[in-house]
MILOLUM-867506 format. One record per residue (C-alpha): residue number from 1; residue in one letter; chain; x, y, z. Coordinates in steps of 0.2 Angstrom, whole numbers. Example, Ala and Ser with C-alpha at 12.3 -4.5 7.8 and 13.67 -1.06 7.14 Angstrom:
BEGIN
+-----+------+------+-------+-------+-------+
| pos | code | unit |     u |     v |     w |
+-----+------+------+-------+-------+-------+
|   1 |    A |    A |    62 |   -22 |    39 |
|   2 |    S |    A |    68 |    -5 |    36 |
+-----+------+------+-------+-------+-------+
REM end
This chain:
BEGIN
+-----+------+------+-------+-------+-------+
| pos | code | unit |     u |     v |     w |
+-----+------+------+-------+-------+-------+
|   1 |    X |    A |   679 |   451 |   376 |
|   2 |    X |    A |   693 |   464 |   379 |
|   3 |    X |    A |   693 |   468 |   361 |
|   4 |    X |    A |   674 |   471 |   361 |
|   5 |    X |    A |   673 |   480 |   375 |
|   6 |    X |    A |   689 |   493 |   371 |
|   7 |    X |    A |   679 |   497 |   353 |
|   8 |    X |    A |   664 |   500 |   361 |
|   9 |    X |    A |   672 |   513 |   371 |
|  10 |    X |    A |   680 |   519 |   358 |
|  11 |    X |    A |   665 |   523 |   349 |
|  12 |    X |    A |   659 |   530 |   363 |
|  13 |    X |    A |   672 |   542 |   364 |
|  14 |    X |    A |   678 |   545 |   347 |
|  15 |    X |    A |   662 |   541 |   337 |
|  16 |    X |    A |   666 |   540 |   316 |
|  17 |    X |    A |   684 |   542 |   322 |
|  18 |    X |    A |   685 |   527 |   332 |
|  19 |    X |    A |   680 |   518 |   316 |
|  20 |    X |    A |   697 |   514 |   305 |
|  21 |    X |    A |   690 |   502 |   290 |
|  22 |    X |    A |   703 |   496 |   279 |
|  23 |    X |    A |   697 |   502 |   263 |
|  24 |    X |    A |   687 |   518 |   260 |
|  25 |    X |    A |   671 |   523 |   252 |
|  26 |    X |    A |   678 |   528 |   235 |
|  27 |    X |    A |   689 |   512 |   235 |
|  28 |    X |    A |   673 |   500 |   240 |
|  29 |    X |    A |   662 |   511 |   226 |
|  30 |    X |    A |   674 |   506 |   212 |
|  31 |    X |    A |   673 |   487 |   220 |
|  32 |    X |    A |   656 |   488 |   218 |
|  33 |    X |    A |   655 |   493 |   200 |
|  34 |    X |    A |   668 |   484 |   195 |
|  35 |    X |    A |   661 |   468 |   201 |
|  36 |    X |    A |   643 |   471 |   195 |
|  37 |    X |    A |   651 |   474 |   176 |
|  38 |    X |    A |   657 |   457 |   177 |
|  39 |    X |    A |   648 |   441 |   169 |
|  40 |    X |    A |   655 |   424 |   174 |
|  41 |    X |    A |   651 |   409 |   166 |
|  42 |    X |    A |   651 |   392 |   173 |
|  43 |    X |    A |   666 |   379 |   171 |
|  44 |    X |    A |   662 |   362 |   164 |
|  45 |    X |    A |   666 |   357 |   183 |
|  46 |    X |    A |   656 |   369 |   191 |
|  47 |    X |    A |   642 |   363 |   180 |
|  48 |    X |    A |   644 |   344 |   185 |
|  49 |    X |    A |   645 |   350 |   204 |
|  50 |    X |    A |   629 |   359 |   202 |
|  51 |    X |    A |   622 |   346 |   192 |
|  52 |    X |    A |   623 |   332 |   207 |
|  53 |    X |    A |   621 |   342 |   221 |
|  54 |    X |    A |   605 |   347 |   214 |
|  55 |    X |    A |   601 |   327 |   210 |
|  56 |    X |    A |   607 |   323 |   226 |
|  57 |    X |    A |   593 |   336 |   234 |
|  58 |    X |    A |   578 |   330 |   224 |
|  59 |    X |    A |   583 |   311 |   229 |
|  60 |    X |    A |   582 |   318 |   250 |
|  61 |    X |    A |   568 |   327 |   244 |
|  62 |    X |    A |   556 |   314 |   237 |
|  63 |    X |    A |   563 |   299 |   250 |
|  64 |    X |    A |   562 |   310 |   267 |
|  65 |    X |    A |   544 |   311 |   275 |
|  66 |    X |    A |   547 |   330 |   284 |
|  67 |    X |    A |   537 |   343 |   282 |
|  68 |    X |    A |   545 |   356 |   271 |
|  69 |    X |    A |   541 |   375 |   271 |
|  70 |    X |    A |   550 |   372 |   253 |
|  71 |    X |    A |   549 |   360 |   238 |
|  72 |    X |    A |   567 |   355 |   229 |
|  73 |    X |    A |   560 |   363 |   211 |
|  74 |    X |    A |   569 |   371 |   196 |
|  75 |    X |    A |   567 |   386 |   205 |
|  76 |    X |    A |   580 |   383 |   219 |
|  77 |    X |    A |   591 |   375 |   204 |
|  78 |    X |    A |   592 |   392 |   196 |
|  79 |    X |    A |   596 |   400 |   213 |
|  80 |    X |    A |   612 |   389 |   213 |
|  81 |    X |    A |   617 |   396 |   196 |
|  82 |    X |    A |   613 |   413 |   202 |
|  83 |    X |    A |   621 |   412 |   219 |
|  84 |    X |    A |   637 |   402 |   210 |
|  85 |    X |    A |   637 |   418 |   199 |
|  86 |    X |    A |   636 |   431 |   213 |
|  87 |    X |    A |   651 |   423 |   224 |
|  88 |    X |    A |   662 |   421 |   207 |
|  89 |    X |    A |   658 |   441 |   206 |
|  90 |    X |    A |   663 |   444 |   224 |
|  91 |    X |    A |   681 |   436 |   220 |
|  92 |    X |    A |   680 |   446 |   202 |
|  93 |    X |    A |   682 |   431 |   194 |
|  94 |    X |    A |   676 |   430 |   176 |
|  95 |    X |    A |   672 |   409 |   178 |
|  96 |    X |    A |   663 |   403 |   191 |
|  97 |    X |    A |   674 |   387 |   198 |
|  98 |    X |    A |   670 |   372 |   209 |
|  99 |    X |    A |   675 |   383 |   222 |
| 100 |    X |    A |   661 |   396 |   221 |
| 101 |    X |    A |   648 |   383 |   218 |
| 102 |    X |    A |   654 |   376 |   236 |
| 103 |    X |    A |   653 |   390 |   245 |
| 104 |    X |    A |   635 |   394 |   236 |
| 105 |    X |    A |   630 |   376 |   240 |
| 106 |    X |    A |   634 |   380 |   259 |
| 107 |    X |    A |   625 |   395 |   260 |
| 108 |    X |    A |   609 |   388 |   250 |
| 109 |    X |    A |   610 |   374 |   264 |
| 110 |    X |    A |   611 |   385 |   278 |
| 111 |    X |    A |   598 |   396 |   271 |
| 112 |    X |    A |   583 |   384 |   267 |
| 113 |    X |    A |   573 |   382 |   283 |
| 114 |    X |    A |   568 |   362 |   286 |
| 115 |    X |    A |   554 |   362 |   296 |
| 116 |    X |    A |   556 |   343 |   304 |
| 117 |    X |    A |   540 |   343 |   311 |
| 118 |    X |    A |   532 |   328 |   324 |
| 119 |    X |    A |   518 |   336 |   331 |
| 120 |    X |    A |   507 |   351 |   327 |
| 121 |    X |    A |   501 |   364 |   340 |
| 122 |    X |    A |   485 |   372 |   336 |
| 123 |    X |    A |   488 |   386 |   346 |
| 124 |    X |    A |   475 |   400 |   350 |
| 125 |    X |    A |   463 |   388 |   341 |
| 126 |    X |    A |   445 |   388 |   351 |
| 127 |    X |    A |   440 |   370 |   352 |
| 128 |    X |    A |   422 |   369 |   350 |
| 129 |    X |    A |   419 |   354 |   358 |
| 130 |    X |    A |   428 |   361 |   373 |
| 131 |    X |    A |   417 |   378 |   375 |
| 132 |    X |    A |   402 |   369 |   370 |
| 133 |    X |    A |   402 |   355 |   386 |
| 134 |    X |    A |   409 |   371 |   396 |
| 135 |    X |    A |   394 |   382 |   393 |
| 136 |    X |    A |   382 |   365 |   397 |
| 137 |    X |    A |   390 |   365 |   412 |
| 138 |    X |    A |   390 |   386 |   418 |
| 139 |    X |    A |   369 |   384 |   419 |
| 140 |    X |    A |   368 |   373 |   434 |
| 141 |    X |    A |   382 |   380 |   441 |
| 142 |    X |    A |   371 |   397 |   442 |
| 143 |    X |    A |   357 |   389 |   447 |
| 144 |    X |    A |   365 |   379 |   463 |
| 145 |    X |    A |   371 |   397 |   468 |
| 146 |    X |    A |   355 |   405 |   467 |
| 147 |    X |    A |   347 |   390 |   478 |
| 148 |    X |    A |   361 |   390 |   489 |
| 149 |    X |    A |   358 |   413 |   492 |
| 150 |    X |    A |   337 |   407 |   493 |
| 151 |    X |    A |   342 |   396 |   506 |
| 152 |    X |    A |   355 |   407 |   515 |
| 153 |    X |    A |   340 |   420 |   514 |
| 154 |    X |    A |   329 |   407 |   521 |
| 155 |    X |    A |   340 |   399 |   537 |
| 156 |    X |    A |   342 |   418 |   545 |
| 157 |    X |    A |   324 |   427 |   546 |
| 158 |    X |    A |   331 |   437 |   562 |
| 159 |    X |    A |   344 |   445 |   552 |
| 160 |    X |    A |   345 |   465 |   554 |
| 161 |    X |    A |   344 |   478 |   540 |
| 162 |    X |    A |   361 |   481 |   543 |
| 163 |    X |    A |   367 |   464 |   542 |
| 164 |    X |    A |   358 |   458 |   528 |
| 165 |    X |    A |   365 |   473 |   517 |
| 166 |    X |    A |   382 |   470 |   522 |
| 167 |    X |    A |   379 |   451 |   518 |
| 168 |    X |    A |   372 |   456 |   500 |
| 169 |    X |    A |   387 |   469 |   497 |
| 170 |    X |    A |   398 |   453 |   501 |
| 171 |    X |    A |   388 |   445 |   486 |
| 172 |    X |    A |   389 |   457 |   474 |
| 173 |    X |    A |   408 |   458 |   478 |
| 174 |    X |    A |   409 |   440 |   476 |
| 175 |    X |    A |   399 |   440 |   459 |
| 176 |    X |    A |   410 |   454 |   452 |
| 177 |    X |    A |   425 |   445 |   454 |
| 178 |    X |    A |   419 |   431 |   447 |
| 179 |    X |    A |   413 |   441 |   432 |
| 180 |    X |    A |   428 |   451 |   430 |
| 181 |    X |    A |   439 |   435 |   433 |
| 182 |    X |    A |   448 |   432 |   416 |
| 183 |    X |    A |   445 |   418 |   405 |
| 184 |    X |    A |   454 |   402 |   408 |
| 185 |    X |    A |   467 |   400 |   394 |
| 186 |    X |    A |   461 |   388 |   380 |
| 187 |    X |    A |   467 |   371 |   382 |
| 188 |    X |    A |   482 |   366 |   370 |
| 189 |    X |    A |   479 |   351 |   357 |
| 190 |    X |    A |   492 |   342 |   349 |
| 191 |    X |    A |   492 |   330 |   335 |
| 192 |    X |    A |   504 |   323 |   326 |
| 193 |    X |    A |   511 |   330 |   308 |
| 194 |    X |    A |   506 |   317 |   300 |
| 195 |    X |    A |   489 |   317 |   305 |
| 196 |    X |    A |   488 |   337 |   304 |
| 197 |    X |    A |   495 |   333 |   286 |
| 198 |    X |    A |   483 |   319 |   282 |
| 199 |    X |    A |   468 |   329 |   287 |
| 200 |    X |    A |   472 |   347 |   276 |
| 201 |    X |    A |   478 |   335 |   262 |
| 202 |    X |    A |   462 |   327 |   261 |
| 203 |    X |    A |   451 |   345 |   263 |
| 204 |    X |    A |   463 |   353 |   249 |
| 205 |    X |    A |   458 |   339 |   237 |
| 206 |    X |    A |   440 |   340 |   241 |
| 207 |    X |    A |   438 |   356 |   240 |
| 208 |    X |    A |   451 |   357 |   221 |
| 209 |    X |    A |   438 |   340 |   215 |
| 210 |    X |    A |   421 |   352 |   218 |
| 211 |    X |    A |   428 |   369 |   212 |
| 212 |    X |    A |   422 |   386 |   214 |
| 213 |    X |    A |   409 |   384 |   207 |
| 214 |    X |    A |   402 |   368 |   219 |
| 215 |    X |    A |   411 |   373 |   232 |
| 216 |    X |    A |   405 |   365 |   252 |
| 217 |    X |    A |   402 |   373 |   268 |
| 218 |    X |    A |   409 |   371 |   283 |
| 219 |    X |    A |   394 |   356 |   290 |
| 220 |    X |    A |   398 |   348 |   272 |
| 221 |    X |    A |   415 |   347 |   272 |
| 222 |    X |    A |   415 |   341 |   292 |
| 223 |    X |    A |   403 |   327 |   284 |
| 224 |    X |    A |   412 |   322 |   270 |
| 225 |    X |    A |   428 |   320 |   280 |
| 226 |    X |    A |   418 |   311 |   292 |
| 227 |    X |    A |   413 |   298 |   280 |
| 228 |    X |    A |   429 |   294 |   274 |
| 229 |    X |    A |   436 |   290 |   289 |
| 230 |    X |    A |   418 |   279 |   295 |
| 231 |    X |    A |   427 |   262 |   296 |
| 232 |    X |    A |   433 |   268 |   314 |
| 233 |    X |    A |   425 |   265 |   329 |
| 234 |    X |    A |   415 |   278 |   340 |
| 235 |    X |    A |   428 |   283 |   352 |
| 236 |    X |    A |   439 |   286 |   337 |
| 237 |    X |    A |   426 |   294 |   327 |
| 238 |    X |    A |   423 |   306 |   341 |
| 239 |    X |    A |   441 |   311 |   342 |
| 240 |    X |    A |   444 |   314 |   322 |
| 241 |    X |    A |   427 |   325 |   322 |
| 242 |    X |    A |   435 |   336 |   335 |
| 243 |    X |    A |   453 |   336 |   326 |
| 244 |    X |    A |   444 |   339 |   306 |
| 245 |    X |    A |   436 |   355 |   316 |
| 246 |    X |    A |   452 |   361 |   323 |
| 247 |    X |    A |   461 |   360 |   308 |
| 248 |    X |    A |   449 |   369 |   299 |
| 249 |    X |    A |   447 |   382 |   312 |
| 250 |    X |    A |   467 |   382 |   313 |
| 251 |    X |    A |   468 |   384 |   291 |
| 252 |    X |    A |   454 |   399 |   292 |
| 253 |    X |    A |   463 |   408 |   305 |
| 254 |    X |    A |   481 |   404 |   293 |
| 255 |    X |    A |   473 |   412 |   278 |
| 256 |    X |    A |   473 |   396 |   270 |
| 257 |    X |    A |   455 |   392 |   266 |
| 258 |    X |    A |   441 |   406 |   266 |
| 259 |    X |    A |   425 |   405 |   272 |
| 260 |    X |    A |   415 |   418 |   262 |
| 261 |    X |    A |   393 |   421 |   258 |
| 262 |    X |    A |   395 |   420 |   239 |
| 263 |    X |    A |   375 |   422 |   238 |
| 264 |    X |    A |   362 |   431 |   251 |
| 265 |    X |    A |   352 |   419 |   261 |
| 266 |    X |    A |   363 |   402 |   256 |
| 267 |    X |    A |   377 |   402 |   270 |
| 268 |    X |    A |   395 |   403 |   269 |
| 269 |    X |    A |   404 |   391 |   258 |
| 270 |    X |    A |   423 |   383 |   259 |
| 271 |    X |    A |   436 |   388 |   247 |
| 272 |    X |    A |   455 |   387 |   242 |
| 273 |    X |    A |   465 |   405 |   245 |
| 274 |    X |    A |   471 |   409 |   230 |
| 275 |    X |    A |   490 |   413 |   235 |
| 276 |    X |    A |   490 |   393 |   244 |
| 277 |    X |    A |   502 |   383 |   238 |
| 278 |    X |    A |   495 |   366 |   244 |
| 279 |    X |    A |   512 |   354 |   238 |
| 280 |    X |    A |   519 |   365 |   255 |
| 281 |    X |    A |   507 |   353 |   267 |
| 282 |    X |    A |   511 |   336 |   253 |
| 283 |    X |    A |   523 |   324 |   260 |
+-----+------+------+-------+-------+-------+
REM end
């Protein structure tokens, strides 16, 4: 902490001066060319290490049931190489040994972001069913107001001019706050990843099997699903109709499906963004 704190003063005082680096910009320059002229190539070792680190990732890959934001693939096989190569440069060596493909490996570890999920969040996703039962219920709320003020108005005839219109500012004080009261925030729904999974790996495949030229909408899609799944009873019915529209709501708003008016007058249909990669969501 000492340390820290006496070069921070130091460049506070001094500024560039206060900086002493042990090589200097010509000196790092040449490094730098130097290193990039150099093409290591791999050691029989080095080669065998990669070869069963990368065996040993695919195995994890295809036995573990976590949600991956990456897929064990060629393509992170040739990142080893490269990276192998790159840390071979940075100790100008002209063979990458064991010893750079383990320090490669570390990093590549490090780097790849597991994602080990056990529930999904659908946050910011309006649930339907929610606004829906809270809108049945704002009408006979408004109308047990207006009785209760017809009846207020009712049970004091005597009132003065000046009392009734301080009674109806009250109200229309009242009323404002109410109408300029913010929105309750939207309840949070959890599910669990496997069951968030289940439901986007069954709407990627529908939607792959009809095409772009067939494709559903929204209703059609919700029906489909819903006949797959018919074999549970109504309280579970009820509760999987709810979670195939949230995680459709939940995959528009993440970019991965579109919902798009191909032709006037036919409605919005369902498709596949392009740029989805749907083996991400496959466990």
């Amino acid at each position: 902490d000492y340390a820290i704190a006496d070069q921070l003063l130091r460049l506070h005082r001094f500024g560039d001066r206060a900086v002493r680096p042990p090589f200097s910009t010509d000196d790092f320059q040449l490094y730098l060319r130097y290193t990039r002229s150099l093409t290591p190539r791999l050691k029989e070792e080095s080669v065998q290490l990669i070869v069963a680190a990368y065996r040993d990732m695919r195995l994890q890959d295809s036995l573990s049931n976590r949600s991956k934001v990456y897929r064990v693939t060629t393509r992170l096989l040739e990142s080893i190489i490269r990276l192998s190569e790159a840390v071979a440069k940075l100790y100008m060596s002209e063979d990458v040994k064991p010893a750079h493909v383990e320090v490669a490996l570390e990093l590549m570890r490090q780097s790849l972001s597991t994602l080990d999920m056990t529930e999904v969040e659908l946050v910011g996703i309006s649930d339907p069913f929610e606004v829906a039962s809270e809108g049945v219920k704002a009408e006979p709320l408004d109308q047990q107001q207006r009785q209760q003020e017809q009846q207020q108005q009712q049970d004091v005839p005597q009132a003065t001019a000046g009392e009734q219109s301080m009674t109806a500012r009250r109200k229309r004080g009242k009323a404002a706050a109410v109408v300029s009261a913010p929105a309750p925030a939207p309840r949070k729904t959890v599910i669990s990843a496997d069951h968030y999974f289940g439901i986007v790996n069954r709407i990627v495949a529908r939607l792959q099997s009809l095409g772009e030229s067939n494709p559903p909408s929204r209703a059609e899609l919700v029906t489909w699903y819903m006949e797959q799944v018919r074999s549970l009873n109504k309280s579970q019915l009820e509760v999987e109709l709810r979670y195939v529209n949230l995680v459709i709501q939940k995959m528009l708003k993440d970019g991965n499906l579109l919902e798009v008016e191909v032709h006037e007058g036919e409605g919005e249909k369902m498709f596949i963004d392009p740029n989805y990669n749907p083996d991400v969501t496959k466990q």
